[in-house]
Each structure stands twice: as C-alpha cells, then as structure tokens.
Backbone as CSV, one residue per row, in Angstrom:
resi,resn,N_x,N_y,N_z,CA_x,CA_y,CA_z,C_x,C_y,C_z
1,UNK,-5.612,12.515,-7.799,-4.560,13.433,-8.205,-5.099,14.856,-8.108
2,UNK,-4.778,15.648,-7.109,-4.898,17.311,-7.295,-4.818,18.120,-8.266
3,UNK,-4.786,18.857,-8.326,-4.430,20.330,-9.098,-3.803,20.856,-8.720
4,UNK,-2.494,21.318,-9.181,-1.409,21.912,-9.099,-2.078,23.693,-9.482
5,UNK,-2.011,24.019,-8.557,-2.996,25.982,-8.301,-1.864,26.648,-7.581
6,UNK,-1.854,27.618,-8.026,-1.320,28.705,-7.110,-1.849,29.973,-7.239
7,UNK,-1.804,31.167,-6.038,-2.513,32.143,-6.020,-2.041,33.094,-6.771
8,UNK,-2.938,33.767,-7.186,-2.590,34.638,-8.285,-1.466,36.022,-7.824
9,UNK,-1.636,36.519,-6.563,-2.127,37.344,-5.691,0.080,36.928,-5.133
10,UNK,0.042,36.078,-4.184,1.355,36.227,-3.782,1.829,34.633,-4.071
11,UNK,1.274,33.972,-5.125,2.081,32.632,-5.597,2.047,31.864,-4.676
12,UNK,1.224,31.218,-3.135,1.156,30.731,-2.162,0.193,29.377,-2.832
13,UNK,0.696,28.454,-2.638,-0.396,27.149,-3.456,-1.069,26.650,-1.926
14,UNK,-1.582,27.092,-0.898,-2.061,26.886,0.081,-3.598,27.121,-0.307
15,UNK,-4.247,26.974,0.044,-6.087,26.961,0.344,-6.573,26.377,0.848
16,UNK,-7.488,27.473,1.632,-8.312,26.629,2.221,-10.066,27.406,1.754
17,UNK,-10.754,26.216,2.594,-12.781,26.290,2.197,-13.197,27.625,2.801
18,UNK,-13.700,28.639,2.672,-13.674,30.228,3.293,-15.602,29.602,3.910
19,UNK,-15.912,29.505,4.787,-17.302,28.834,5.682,-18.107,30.099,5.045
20,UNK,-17.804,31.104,5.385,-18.656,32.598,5.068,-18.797,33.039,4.311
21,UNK,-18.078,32.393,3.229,-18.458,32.796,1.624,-18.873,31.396,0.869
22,UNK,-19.674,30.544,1.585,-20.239,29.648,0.924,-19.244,28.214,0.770
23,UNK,-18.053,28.287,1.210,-17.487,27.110,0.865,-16.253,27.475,-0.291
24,UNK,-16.277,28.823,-0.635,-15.316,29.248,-1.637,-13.913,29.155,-1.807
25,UNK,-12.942,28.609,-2.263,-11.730,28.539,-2.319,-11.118,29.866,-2.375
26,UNK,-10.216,30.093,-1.027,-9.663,31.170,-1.074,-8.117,30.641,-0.831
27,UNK,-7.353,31.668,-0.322,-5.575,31.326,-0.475,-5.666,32.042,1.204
28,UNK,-4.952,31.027,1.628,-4.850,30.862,3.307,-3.740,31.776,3.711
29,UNK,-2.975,32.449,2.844,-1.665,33.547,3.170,-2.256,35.319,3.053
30,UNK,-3.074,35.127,2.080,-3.671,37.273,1.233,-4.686,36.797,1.621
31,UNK,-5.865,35.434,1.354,-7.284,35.754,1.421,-8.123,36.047,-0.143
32,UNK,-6.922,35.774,-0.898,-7.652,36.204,-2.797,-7.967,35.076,-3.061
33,UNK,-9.358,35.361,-3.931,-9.919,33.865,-4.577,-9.517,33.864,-6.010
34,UNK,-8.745,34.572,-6.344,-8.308,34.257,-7.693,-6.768,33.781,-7.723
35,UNK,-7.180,32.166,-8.160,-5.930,31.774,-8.493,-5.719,30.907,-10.285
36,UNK,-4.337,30.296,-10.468,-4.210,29.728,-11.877,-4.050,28.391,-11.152
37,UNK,-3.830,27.527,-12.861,-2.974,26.723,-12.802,-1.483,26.310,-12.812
38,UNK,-0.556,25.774,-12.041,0.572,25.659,-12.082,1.085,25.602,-13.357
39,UNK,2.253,26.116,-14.135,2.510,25.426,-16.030,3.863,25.155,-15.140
40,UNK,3.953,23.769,-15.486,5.083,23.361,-15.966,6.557,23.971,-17.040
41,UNK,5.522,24.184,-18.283,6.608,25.184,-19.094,6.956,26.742,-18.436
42,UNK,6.366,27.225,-17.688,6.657,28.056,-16.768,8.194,28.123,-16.091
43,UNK,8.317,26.906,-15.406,9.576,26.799,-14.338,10.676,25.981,-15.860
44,UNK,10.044,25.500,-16.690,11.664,24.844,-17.575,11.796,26.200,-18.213
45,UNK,10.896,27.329,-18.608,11.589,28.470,-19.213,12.326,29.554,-18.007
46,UNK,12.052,29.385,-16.711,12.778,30.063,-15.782,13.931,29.233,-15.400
47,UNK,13.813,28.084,-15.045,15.069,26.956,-15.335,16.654,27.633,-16.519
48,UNK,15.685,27.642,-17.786,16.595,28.092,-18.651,17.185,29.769,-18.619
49,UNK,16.155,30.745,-18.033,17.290,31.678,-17.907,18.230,31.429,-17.014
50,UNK,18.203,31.082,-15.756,19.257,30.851,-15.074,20.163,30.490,-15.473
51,UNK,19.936,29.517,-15.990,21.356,28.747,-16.894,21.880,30.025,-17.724
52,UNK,20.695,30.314,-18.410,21.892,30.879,-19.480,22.546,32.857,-18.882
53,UNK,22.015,32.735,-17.325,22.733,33.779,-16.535,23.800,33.636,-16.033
54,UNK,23.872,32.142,-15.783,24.878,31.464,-15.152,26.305,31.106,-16.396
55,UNK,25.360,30.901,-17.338,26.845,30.682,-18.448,27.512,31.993,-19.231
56,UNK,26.810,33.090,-18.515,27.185,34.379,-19.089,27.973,34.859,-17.747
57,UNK,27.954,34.492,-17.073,28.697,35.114,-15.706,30.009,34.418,-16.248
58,UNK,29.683,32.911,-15.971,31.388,32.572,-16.515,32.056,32.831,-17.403
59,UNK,31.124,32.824,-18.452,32.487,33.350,-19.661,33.241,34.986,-19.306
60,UNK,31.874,35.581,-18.626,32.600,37.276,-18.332,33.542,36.585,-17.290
61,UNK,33.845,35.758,-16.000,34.808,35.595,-15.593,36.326,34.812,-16.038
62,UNK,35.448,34.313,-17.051,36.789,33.501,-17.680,37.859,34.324,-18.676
C-alpha cells in the first residue's frame, strides 16, 4: 500500500527518484522536494463547502 503524497509546491502527486541528488524524491511537474501527506479530512471539508455553496445558490434562486 503507498502513500498518498502530494507536492507541496503545485499539488501534483507524481514523483519520481532525482539520480543527481542521490536518489531523492522529487515531484516530476516543478522539481520541489517538499511534499505532504494526502488528508482525507481535507477533501470531506472542501466536499462540504461546495455543498453548502451550492445550497445557498438555490435558495437565492428560489
């Protein structure tokens, strides 16, 4: 099972082994070696604004 990573830099979960810096994990899109871990609670709290952008649009249209 992997690790769910993404780059810090432009959010690209790509990497690859950089040969010239020793084998270092870099991000195959910018080239930054600083990345996180994916959160889960991350995307259900962006999940939920939408929704609740989406249930404010309708009532202003209703």
């Amino acid at each position: 099972m992997g690790v769910n990573r993404v780059c810090f830099n432009c959010g690209s979960s790509s990497f690859v082994s950089d040969r010239s810096l020793g084998g270092k994990i870099v991000c195959s899109k910018c080239g930054s070696s600083s990345f996180k871990n994916k959160s889960s609670s991350f995307l259900k709290s962006k999940y939920l604004v939408f929704l609740a952008i989406a249930i404010a649009i309708l009532i202003i249209v209703i």
